[in-house]
N, C-alpha and C positions, 0 to 999 in steps of 0.2 A: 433646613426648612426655609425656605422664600415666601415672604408676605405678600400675597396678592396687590399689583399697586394700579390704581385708575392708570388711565392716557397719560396725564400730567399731575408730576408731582415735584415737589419744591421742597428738597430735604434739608435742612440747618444742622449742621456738627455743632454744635457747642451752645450753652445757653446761659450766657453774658449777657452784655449791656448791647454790644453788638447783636447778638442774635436774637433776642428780644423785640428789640425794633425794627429788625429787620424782618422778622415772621409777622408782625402786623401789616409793614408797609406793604410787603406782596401783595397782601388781599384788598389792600386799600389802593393798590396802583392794577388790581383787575382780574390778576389771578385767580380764576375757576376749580381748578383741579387742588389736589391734594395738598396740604401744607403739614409736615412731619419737625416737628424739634427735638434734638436730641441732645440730654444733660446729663453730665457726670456726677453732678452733687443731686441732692433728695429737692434741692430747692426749683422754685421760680425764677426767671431771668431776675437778678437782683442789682440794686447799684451797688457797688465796688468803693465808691471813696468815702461814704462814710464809715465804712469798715474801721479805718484810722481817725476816725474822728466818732461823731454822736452815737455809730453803732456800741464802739468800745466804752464811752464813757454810761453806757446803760440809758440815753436821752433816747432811743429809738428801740422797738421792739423789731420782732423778727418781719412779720406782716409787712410793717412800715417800709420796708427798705428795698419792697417788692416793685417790679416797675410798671406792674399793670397787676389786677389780682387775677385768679383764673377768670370770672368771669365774660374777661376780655377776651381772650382765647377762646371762649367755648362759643361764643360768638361771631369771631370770627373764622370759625371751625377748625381752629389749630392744635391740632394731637401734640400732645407732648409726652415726649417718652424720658422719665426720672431716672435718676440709679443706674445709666445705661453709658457704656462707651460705646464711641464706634470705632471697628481696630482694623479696619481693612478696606482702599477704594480697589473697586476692579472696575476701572475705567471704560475696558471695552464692555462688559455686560453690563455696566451702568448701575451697579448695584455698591450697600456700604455693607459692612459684616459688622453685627452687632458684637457685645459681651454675653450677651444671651443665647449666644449660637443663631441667631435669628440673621437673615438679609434681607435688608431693604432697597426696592428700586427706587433711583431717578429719573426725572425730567432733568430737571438743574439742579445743582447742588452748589451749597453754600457753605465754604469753613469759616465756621467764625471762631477758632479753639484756645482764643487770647495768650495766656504762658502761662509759667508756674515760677513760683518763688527761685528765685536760682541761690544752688546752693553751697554756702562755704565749702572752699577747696583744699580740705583741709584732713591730713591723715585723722583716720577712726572716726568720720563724723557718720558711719552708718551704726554706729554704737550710741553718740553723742544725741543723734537724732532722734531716738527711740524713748530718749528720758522723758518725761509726764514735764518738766520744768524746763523744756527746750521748745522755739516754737521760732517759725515762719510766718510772715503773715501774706496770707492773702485771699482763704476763704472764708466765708461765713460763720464753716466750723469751726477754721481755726480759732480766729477771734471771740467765738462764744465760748471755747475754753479757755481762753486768753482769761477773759472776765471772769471767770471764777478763780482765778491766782490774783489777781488787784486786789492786794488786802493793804490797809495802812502801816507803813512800817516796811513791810519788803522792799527787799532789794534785787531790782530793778537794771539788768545789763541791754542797753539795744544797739548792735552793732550795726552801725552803717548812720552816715548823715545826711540823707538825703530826703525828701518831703516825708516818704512814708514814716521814716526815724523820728523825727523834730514832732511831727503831728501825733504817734504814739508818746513822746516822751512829754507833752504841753498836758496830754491827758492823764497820763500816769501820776506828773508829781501834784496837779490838783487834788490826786483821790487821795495821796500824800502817800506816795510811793516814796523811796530812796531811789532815782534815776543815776544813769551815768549811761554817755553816750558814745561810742568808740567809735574813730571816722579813721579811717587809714588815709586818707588826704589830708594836705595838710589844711585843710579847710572844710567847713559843712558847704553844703550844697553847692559843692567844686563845677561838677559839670553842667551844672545849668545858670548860675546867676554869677554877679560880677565879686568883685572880693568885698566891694562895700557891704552887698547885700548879705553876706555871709557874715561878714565881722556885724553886722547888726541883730542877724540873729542868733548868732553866737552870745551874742551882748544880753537878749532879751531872755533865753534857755539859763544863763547861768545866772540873772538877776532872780530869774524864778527858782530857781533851788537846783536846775538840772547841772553835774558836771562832766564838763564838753569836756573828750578828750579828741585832739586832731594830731595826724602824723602817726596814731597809733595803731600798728597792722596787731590781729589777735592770730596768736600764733598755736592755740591750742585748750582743752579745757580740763578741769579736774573734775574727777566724781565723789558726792559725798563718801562717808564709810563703809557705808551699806553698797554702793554702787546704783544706787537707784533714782538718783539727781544728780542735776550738774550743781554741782556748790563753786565754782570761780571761772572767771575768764583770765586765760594766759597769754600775754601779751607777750610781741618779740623783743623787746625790750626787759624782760624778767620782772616785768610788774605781775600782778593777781590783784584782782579784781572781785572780793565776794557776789554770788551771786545766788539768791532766793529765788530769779527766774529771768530768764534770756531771751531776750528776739531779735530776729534776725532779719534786718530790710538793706541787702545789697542788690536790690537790681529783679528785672526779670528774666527770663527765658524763653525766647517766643515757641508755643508749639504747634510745631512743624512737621513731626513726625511722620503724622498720617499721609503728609500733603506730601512731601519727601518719597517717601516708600512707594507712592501711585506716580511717580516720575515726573512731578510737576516742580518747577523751578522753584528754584529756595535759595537766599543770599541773604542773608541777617533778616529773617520774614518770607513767608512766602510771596513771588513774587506777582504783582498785579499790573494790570493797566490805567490809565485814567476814569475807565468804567468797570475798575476792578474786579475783572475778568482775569484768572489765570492763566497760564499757558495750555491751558485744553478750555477752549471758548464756553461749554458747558460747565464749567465749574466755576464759582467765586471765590473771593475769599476778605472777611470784611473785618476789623479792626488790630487787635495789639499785635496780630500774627502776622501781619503784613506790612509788605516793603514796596510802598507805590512812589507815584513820578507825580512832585507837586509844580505845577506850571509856576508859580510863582516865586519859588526859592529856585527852579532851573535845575532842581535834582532829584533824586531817590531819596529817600526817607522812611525809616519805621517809626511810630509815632503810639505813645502810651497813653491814651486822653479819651476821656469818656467824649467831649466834642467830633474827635476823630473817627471813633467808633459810632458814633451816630449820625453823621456825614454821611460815613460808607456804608451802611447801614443799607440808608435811603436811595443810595445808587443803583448800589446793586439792587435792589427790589425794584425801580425803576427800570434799571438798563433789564434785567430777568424779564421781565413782563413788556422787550417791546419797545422800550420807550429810553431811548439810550441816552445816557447823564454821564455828564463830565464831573467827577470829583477832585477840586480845586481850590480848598479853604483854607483860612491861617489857620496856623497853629495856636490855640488857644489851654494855656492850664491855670489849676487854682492852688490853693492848697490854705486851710485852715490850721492857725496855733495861736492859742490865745485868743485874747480879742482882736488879734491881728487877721486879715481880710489879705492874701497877696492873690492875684490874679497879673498871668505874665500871657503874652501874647508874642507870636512869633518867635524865632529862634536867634540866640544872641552869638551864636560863636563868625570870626571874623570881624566883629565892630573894633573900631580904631576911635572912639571916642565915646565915654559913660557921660551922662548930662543926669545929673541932679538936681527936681526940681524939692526945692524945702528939704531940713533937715532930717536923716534918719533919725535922728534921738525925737523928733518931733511924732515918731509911733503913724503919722501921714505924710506920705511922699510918692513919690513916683522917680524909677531911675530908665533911662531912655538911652537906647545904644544905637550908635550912628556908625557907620559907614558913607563916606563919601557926601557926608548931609544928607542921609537921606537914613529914616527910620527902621533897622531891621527888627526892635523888640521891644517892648518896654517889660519892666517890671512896676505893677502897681500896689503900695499899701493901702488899706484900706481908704481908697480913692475911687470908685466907681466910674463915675464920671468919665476919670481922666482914661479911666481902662476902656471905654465904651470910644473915646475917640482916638485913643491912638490902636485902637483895630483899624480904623478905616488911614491913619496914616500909613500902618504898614502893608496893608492889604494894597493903597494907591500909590504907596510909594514915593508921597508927598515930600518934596524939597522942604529942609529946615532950617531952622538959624539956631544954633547951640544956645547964643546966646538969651536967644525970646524962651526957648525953650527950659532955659533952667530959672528966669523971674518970674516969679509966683505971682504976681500982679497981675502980669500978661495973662489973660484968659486961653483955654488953651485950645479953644473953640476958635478962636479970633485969627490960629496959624492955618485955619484950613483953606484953601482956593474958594474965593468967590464962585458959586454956580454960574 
């Protein structure tokens, strides 16, 4: 069966952070015809990063975390279809095939279908994975059963050490979980921040009750008696590890699938242009699934950031309607643990020189990574300020002095060029 579709119609794959805003901006950037959303979960476009932070710790209700309520939508006339995948483009009839047997026509079409948890590679984890005390994070649902296992006293395995890891394990052992944290690197937060930044918050997780393990690959898991939970984590090392319940944050998955199968170009994300447009000019495709060309870093990049998702968001509901937009922004992330505030901007790999402004035990600082004096990233602790101007150092690519840059005296306002 084919749904009868107007002249013009603006279909969205996916209903994230990306596709959310990007189904508003269409209508707000002119679009008359039809606007269709389509979402695999029961939910509304929802935010994603508190998921690991206020959602889990029960500070935020389900409602809250919504990024418009419906009556935004119903006003700006955008159908949203719940419960539904879409498993098939047929590019030449311009049409998507639902899970409900149904097909939907295009005007333009929009994937926005972010990833999924990606998952240990690891013999029998299709057994492992089925246990009630095993869990991934990454949806809403997950995380609301997450929260009914946080009892005081459990114990608490999170493999992997990366933001989503550190941010579950700051909220776990508040509720007074038993944590332990397993990084197969020999470091937390290896591949985004510098070794300072890691040995600090290494420093801060293990002052709070959490124990960090690094260098530790997990080589496998036991089930209780019954077979009906996992009860430890098996390290390659012949450690065990008890375990009252398990999660798992090693990374995502970008998907691709759909985008893939309709013959549209795919390399680590699907691939886009600077008005992130696909290889078939009618199609788009707008955050964590995509691999676009940022003018400013000179390369391709896939990018996991609620900022980046809502950038492109905006594009393409501009360039869709007409109005063609260059998408061209730093890279901007955050991450909450503790009363700790870190906000990094730009990307740090290739710097030849860490500047630290004030000490890491000082709980406020800011660490600045240079190449050629010249600013590719910072990482900010709870510094605001400092994070608000070294966007615009990296962004203009402002000449530095290592030295102005690591005296706390010096204002940091004072290194920027005279207008």
């Amino acid at each position: 069966m084919t749904t009868a579709v107007p002249e013009d119609t603006a279909l969205i794959v996916g209903a994230g952070h990306a596709a959310g805003e990007c189904a508003t901006s269409i209508r707000d950037q002119g679009w008359t015809g039809r606007i269709v959303l389509i979402g695999e979960e029961p939910h509304l476009p929802y935010q994603r990063p508190p998921l690991s932070k206020a959602f889990l710790s029960g500070e935020l209700a389900i409602e809250q975390l919504y990024l418009k309520p419906q009556a935004t939508y119903d006003k700006a006339r955008i159908e949203f279809m719940p419960n539904t995948r879409a498993e098939r483009i047929d590019r030449a009839a311009r049409t998507v095939a639902l899970s409900d047997g149904r097909e939907i026509g295009y005007t333009k079409l929009v994937i926005a279908t972010g990833g999924h948890a990606r998952r240990l590679a690891l013999p029998g984890m299709d057994v492992i994975e089925k246990q009630p005390n095993f869990h991934y994070l990454r949806t809403l649902d997950h995380v609301a059963r997450i929260r009914t296992q946080f009892h005081a006293g459990a114990r608490l395995v999170i493999i992997g050490g990366g933001y989503i890891g550190l941010e579950v394990a700051a909220i776990a052992v508040k509720r007074g979980l038993r944590v332990t944290v397993i990084e197969a690197l020999p470091r937390v937060l290896a591949r985004v921040t510098a070794p300072e930044l890691s040995a600090f918050y290494e420093r801060v997780h293990r002052e709070a009750g959490v124990d960090v393990r690094t260098g530790m690959a997990v080589s496998g898991f036991e089930l209780d008696a019954s077979g009906d939970a996992v009860a430890a984590v098996v390290c390659a090392d012949g450690s065990r590890i008890p375990a009252d319940l398990v999660i798992v944050g090693v990374g995502l998955q970008p998907a691709t699938g759909i985008a893939e199968a309709a013959g549209l170009a795919v390399d680590n994300g699907i691939v886009v242009d600077e008005h992130t447009r696909t290889s078939d000019p009618d199609i788009f495709a707008i955050g964590d699934c995509t691999n676009h060309p940022n003018g400013l870093l000179g390369r391709r990049l896939r990018l996991e950031s609620v900022p980046n998702a809502m950038e492109q968001a905006r594009t393409a509901a501009a360039t869709l309607c007409g109005k063609e937009r260059v998408y061209n922004s730093v890279p901007w992330f955050w991450s909450d643990q503790y009363d700790l505030k870190l906000k990094m901007v730009g990307l740090s790999q290739g710097y030849d020189e860490l500047v630290l402004r004030r000490a890491p035990e000082s709980r406020s600082f800011s660490a600045f990574y240079l190449k050629d004096g010249v600013m590719l990233a910072a990482d900010t602790v709870s510094r605001p300020q400092e994070f608000m101007l070294a966007k615009r150092f990296v962004a203009e690519k402002i000449p530095v002095c290592a030295a102005e840059l690591a005296d706390d005296s010096v204002p940091l306002k004072s290194l920027l060029p005279a207008v």
